[in-house]
C-alpha positions as CSV (number, residue, x, y, z in Angstrom):
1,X,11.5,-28.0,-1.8
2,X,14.3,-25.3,-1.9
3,X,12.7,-23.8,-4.8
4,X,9.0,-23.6,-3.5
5,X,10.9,-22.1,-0.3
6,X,12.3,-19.3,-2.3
7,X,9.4,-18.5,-4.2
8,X,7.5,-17.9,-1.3
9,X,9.9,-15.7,0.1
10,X,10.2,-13.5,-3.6
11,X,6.3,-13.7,-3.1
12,X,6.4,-11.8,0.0
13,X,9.7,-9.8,-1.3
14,X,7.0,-8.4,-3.8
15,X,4.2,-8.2,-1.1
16,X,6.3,-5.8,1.0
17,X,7.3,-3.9,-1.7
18,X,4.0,-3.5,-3.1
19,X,3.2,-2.4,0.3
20,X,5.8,0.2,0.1
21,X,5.1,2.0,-2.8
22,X,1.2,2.2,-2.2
23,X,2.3,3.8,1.5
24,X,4.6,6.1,-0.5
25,X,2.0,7.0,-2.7
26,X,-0.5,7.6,0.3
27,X,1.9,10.3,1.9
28,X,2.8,11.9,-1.9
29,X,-0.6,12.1,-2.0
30,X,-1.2,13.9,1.7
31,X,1.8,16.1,1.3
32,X,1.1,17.5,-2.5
33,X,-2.8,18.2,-2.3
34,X,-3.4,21.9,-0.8
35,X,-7.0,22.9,0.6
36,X,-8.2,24.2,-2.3
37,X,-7.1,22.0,-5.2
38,X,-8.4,19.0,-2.8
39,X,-11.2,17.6,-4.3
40,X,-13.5,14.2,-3.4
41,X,-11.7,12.1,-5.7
42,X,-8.4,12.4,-4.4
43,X,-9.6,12.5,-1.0
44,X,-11.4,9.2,-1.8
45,X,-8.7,7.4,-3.6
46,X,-6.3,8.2,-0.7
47,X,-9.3,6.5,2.1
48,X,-9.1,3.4,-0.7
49,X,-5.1,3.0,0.1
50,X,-5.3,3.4,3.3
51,X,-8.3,0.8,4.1
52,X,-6.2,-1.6,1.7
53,X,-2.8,-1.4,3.5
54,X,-4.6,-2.0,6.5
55,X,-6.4,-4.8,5.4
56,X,-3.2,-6.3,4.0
57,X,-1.0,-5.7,7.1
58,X,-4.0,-7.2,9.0
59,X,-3.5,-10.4,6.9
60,X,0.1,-10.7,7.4
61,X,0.0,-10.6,10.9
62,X,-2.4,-13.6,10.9
């Protein structure tokens, strides 16, 4: 039982982390891009992480 215990808690250990580095990514992304080198991708890709950390702190707090 001790051992299911702790693997749940790694599990979210790795979940928060994970968490982590896409937010840190987001903002690396928002602070490096300028107006012109902006383009649709990297706006896009930036909306993508964003909709997915919400939907994942949404599911935590359930």
């Amino acid at each position: 039982v001790e051992i299911d215990s702790l693997r749940a808690k790694l599990s979210e250990e790795e979940m928060a982390h994970k968490k982590i580095q896409e937010q840190l990514l987001v903002d690396k992304l928002k602070h490096v891009r300028t107006d012109e080198d902006l383009d649709h991708h990297s706006e896009e890709i930036i909306k993508d992480l964003e909709k997915k950390l919400n939907i994942e702190r949404l599911a935590t707090k359930a």
